[in-house]
Each structure stands twice: as C-alpha cells, then as structure tokens.
N, C-alpha and C positions, 0 to 999 in steps of 0.2 A: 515893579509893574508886571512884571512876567519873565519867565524862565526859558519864554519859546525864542527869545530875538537870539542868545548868546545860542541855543540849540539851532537855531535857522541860520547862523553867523558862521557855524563851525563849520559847515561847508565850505568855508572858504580857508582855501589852505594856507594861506597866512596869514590865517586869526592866530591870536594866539593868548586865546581862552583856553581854561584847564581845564579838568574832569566835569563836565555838567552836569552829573549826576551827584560825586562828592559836594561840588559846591550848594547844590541845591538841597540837600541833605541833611548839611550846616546847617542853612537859611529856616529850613522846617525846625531842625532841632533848639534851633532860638529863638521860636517863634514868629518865625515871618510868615504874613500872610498875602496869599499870591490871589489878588482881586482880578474878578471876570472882568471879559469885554461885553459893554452892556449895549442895548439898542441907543441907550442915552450916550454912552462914548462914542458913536457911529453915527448921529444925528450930529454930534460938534464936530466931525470932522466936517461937513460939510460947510459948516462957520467958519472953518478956519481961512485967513488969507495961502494963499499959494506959494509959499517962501520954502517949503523943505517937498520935495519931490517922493522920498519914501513912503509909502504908503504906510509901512509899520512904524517908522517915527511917528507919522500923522497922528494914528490914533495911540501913541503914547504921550503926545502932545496933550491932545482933545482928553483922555483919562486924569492925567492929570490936572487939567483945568478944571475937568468938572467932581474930580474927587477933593480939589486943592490941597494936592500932595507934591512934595518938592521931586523933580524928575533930577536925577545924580546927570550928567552929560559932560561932552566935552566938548560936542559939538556947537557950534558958536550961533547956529542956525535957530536951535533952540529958544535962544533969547529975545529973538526978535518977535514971540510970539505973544501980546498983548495978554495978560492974566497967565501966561504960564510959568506957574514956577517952578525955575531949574536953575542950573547951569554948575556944575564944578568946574565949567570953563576956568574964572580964577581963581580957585583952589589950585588947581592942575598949572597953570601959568606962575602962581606963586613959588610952588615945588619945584615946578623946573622938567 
C-alpha cells in the first residue's frame, strides 16, 4: 500500500524495521507498485465504521476495499472491517 507507514513508524525507537530505503528498493526492483492515495480512498474512509482509531490504518483499510487488494496485517482490528481484505493475523498465529 505504501512505503510512508514503515518511514512514519521509524520514529519510533522501538520499531524495528530495517533500512527503508534498502527495503524499498528491493520492492521497485521486483516490481512493486506503490499506488496513490486517491480522493476515492478518502471518501471510504468516511464509510468506514469506527473500529480502528489510526487515521493511517483508516485509509489503508478504505484502499484496500476499494482497490480489493489483500492488506498483509497482524493487527486483529483489521478484520473486523466488512469487504476488507486482509489479515496475516493467522498466518502470523500459525508460525508462532
């Protein structure tokens, strides 16, 4: 979805995300593609029920609904969002 959350995350000093420039780097070199936030992903956020408090989850929620693209997460918060597809919640629970 974008490369800005783990850049806006690293502020915080016990993330512990890696080089965000290596990783992103990768990501280009394999062809990933980093889609805008559009007026249309900023109109669903205001569809959305009120269940996750972050503003930048918000509209990675709402992107993803309206791109219908699976959001990777762990957060549990995620699933409760009707048409959003995500969750590596239980991939991540599997693992361990």
């Amino acid at each position: 979805m974008g490369n800005w959350i783990p850049s806006y995350r690293r502020r915080d000093r016990h993330s512990k995300i890696g080089p965000i420039r290596l990783s992103f780097m990768g990501l280009i070199d394999n062809g990933y593609h980093e889609p805008p936030i559009t007026g249309e992903h900023a109109i669903a956020v205001e569809g959305l029920p009120p269940i996750h408090k972050d503003p930048f989850d918000r509209i990675l929620i709402a992107q993803s609904i309206v791109e219908g693209v699976t959001l990777l997460t762990v957060d549990d918060l995620f699933a409760q969002y009707p048409g959003c597809p995500s969750s590596l919640t239980e991939v991540a629970r599997a693992v361990g």
